[in-house]
RONUKOL-511376 format. One record per residue (C-alpha): x negated, y, z negated; residue number from 1. Coordinates in nm, 2 decimals, decimal comma, padded with zeros to 4 digits. Example, Ala and Ser with C-alpha at 12.3 -4.5 7.8 and 13.67 -1.06 7.14 Angstrom:
px;py;pz;seq
-01,23;-00,45;-00,78;1
-01,37;-00,11;-00,71;2
# end
This chain:
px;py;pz;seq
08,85;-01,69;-09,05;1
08,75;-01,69;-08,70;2
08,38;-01,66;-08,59;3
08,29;-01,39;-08,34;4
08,07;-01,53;-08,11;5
07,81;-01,32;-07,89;6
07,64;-01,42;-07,60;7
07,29;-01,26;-07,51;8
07,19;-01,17;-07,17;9
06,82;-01,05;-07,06;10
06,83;-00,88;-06,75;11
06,66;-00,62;-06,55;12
06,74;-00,25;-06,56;13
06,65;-00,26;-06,21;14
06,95;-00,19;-05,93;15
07,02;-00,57;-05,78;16
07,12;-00,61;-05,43;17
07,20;-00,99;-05,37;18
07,60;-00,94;-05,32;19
07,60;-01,33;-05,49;20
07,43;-01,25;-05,83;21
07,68;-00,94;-05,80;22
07,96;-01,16;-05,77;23
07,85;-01,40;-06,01;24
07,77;-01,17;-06,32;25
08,11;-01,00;-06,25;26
08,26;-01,33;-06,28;27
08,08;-01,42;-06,60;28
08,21;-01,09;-06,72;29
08,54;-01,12;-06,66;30
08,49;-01,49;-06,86;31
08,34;-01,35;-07,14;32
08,63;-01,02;-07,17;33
08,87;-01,35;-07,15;34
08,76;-01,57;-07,41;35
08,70;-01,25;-07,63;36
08,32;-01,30;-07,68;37
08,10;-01,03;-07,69;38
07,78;-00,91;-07,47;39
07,48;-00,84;-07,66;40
07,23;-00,68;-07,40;41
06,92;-00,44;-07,41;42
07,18;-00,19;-07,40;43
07,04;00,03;-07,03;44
07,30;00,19;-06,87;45
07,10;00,12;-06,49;46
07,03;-00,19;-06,30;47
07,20;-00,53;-06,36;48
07,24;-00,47;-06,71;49
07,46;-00,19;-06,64;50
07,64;-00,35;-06,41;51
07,68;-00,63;-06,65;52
07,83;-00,40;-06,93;53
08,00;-00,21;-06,69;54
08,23;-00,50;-06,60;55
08,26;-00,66;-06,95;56
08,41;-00,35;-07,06;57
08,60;-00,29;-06,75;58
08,76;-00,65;-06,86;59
08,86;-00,51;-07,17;60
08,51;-00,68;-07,33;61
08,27;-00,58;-07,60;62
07,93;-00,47;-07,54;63
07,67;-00,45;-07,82;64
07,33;-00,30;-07,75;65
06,95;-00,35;-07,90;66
06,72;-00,11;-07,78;67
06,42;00,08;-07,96;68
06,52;00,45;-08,03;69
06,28;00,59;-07,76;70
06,53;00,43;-07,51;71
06,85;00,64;-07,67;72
06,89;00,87;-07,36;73
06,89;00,53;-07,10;74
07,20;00,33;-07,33;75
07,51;00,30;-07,17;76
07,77;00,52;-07,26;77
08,06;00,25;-07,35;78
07,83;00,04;-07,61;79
08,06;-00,06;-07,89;80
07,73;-00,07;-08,12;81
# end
């Protein structure tokens, strides 16, 4: 039986700028899509995290969110969970 293995990433919900940290969560997104493990984020559909999921999934990735139920309306619309 094989394990699935889920990597959690704390980020802001703020938009980021820096074209390197861009570059280099996009990267880390297309590893994770690769090696088939799945993101596990605060689930915000803004700001790095977004970006984050957006390119996980755009990777053919799974994104898993855990966020309070007052922060429904903000969850990004291609959470798995």
């Amino acid at each position: 039986m094989t394990k699935t293995i889920r990597i959690s990433l704390f980020c802001s919900a703020r938009e980021v700028r820096d074209p390197r940290i861009l570059e280099q969560g996009a990267e880390f997104a297309r590893e994770l899509a690769d090696r088939k493990w799945e993101l596990l984020c605060g689930g915000e559909r803004s700001g790095l995290m977004g970006y984050m999921a957006d390119h996980v999934l755009a990777a053919g990735g799974v994104v898993r969110g855990i966020a309070p139920e007052s922060l429904a309306s903000h969850l990004h619309p291609g959470l798995h969970e």
